[in-house]
C-alpha positions as CSV (number, residue, x, y, z in Angstrom):
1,X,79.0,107.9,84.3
2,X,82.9,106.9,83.4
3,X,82.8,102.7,83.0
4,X,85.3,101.4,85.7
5,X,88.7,99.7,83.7
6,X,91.5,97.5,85.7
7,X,94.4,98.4,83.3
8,X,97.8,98.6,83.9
9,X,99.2,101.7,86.1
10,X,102.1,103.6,84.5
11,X,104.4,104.8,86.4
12,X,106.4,107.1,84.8
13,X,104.5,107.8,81.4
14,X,106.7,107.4,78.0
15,X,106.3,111.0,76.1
16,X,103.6,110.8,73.7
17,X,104.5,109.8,69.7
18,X,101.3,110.6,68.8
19,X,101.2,114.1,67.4
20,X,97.6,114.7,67.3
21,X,97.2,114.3,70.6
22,X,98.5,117.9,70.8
23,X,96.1,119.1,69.6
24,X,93.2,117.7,72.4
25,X,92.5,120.1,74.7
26,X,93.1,118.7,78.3
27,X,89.3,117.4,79.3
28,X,89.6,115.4,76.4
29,X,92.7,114.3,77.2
30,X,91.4,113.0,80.6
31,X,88.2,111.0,79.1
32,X,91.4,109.4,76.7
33,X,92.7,108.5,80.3
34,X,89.6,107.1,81.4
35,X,89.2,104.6,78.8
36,X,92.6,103.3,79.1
37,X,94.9,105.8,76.7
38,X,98.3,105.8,78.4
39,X,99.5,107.9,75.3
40,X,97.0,110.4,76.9
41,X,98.4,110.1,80.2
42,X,101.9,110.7,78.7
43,X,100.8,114.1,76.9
44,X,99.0,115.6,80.3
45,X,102.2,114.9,81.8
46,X,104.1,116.5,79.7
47,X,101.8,119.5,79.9
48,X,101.8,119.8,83.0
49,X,104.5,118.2,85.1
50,X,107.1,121.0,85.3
51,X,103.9,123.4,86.8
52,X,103.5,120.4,88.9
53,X,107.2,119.7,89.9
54,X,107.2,123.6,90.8
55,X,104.5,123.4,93.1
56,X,105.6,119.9,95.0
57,X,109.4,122.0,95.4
58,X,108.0,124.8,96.7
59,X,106.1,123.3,99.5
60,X,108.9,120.2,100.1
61,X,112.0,122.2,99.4
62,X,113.6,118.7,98.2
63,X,114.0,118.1,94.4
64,X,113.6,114.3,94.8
65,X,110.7,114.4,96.9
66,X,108.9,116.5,94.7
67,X,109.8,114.9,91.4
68,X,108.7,111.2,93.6
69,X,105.4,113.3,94.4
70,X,104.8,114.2,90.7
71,X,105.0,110.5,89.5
72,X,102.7,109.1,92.4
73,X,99.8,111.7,91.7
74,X,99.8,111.1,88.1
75,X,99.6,107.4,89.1
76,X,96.5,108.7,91.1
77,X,95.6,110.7,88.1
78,X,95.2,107.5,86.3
79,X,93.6,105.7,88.7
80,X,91.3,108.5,89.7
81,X,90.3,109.8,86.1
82,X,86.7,108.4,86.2
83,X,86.2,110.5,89.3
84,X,87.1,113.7,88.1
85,X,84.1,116.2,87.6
86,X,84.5,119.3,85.0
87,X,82.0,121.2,86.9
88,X,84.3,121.7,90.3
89,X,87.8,122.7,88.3
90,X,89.3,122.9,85.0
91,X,92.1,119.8,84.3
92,X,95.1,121.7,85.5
93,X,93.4,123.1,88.7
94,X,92.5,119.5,89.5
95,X,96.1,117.8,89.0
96,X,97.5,120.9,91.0
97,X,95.8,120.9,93.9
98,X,96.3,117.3,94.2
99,X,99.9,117.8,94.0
100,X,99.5,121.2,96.6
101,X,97.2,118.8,99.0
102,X,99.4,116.0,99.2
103,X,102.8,117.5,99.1
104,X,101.4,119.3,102.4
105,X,100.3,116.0,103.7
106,X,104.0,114.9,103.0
107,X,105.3,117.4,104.6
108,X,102.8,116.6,108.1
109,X,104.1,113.0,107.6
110,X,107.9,114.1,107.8
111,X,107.3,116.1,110.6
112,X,105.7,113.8,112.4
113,X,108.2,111.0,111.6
114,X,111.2,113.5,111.9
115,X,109.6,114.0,115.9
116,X,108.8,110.2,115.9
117,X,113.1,109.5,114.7
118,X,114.4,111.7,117.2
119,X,112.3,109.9,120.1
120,X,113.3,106.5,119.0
121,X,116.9,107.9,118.9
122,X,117.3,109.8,121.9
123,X,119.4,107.6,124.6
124,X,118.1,107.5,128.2
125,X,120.1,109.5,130.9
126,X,121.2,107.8,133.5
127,X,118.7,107.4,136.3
128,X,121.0,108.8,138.7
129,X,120.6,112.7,136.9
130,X,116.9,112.5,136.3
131,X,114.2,113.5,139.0
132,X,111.8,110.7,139.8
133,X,109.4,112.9,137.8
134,X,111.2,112.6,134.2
135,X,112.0,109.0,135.2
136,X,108.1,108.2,135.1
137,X,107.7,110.3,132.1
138,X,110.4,108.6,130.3
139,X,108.7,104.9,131.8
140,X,106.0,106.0,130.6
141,X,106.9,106.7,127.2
142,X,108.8,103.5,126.9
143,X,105.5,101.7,127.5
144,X,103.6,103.9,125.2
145,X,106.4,103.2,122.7
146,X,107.0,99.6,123.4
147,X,102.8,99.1,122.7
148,X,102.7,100.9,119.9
149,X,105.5,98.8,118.3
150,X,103.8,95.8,119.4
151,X,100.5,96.7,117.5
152,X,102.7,96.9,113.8
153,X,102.8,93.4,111.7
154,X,105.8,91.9,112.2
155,X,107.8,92.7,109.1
156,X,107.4,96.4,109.9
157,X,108.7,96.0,113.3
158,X,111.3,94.3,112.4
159,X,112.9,97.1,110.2
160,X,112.6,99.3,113.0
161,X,114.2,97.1,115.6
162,X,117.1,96.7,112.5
163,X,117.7,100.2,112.2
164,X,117.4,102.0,115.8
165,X,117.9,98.7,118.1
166,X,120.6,97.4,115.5
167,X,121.8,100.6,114.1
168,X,121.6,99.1,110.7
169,X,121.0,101.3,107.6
170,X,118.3,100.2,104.6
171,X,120.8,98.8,102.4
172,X,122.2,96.2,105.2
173,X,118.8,95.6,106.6
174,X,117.7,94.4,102.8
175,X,121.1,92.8,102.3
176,X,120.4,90.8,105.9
177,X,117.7,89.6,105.2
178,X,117.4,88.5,101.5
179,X,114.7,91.7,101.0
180,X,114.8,94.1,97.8
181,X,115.7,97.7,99.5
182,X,112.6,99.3,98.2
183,X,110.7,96.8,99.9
184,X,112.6,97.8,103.5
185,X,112.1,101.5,102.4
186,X,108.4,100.9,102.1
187,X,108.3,98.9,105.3
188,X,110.1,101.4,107.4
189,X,108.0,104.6,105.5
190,X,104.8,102.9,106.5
191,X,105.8,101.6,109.6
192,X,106.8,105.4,110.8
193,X,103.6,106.7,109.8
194,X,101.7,104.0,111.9
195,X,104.0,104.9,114.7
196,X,103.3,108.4,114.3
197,X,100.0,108.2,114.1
198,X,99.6,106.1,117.4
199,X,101.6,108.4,119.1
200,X,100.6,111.6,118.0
């Protein structure tokens, strides 16, 4: 059983100096990772990031998403490493269905926030060309809309409101309100999977 260790997270390993580390097979590589060896980390990702880069661009058919993929599961990589059991898959089978499973999962997640966008965007017609029938529907999904905002912490629904009440983009939001724009980004990502979730 792999000791637990609260070390630093990498997030976009430094290639390896080390030349023996070439020569570790990949298991041994991964017990490296466990206790701590970002120089270990560095060499699996150089092994094995291009497979993994081709396998995230396949499924997400968007270079930056993939290569953003690839650096977030070897994040998980480190994190997960004491978890990882030899008896259900070799190293490289392990790191690539990670990638396979969670570029799917991405690609549920922009679907669902893509159906989620086009709902918040979509501009009511005027009451006078819809039946009484679509104007319930449409009440109705204003109020499921309007709860489900409501249930979001604040600085979530606030970058929503920003952007599709205030038709603001990230970088004005952030410059608005004194916020870094990857914070927004993260905000907004997480506040659209909430939302989607809710809704779905």
């Amino acid at each position: 059983m792999h000791s637990y260790r609260a070390e630093p997270i990498p997030v976009r390993p430094e290639p390896s100096l080390e030349p023996g580390l070439r020569e570790l097979d990949d298991q041994t590589l991964l017990d490296r990772i466990v206790r701590g060896d970002e120089r270990a980390l560095a060499e699996l990702y150089e092994r094995f990031a291009p497979r993994a880069f081709g396998v995230a661009r396949r499924v997400l058919r968007n270079d930056a998403e993939a290569e953003e993929l690839v650096q977030d599961t070897f994040v998980e990589v480190w994190r997960s490493a004491t978890r990882y059991d030899p008896r259900r898959a070799a190293p490289e089978r392990w790191i690539l269905t990670m990638i396979r499973t969670r570029a799917i999962d991405r690609l549920r997640q922009n679907g669902a926030r893509s159906r989620l966008r086009e709902n918040l965007l979509v501009q009511p017609r005027s009451e006078g060309t819809q039946s009484p029938d679509a104007q319930v529907s449409a009440s109705r999904e204003a109020k499921r809309l309007r709860a489900a905002l409501a249930t979001l912490p604040a600085d979530q629904r606030t970058v929503l409101e920003q952007a599709y009440d205030g038709g603001l983009s990230q970088s004005e939001i952030a410059e608005l309100t004194g916020t870094p724009l990857g914070t927004v980004k993260t905000r907004m990502r997480i506040a659209m999977m909430k939302l989607a979730d809710l809704l779905s």
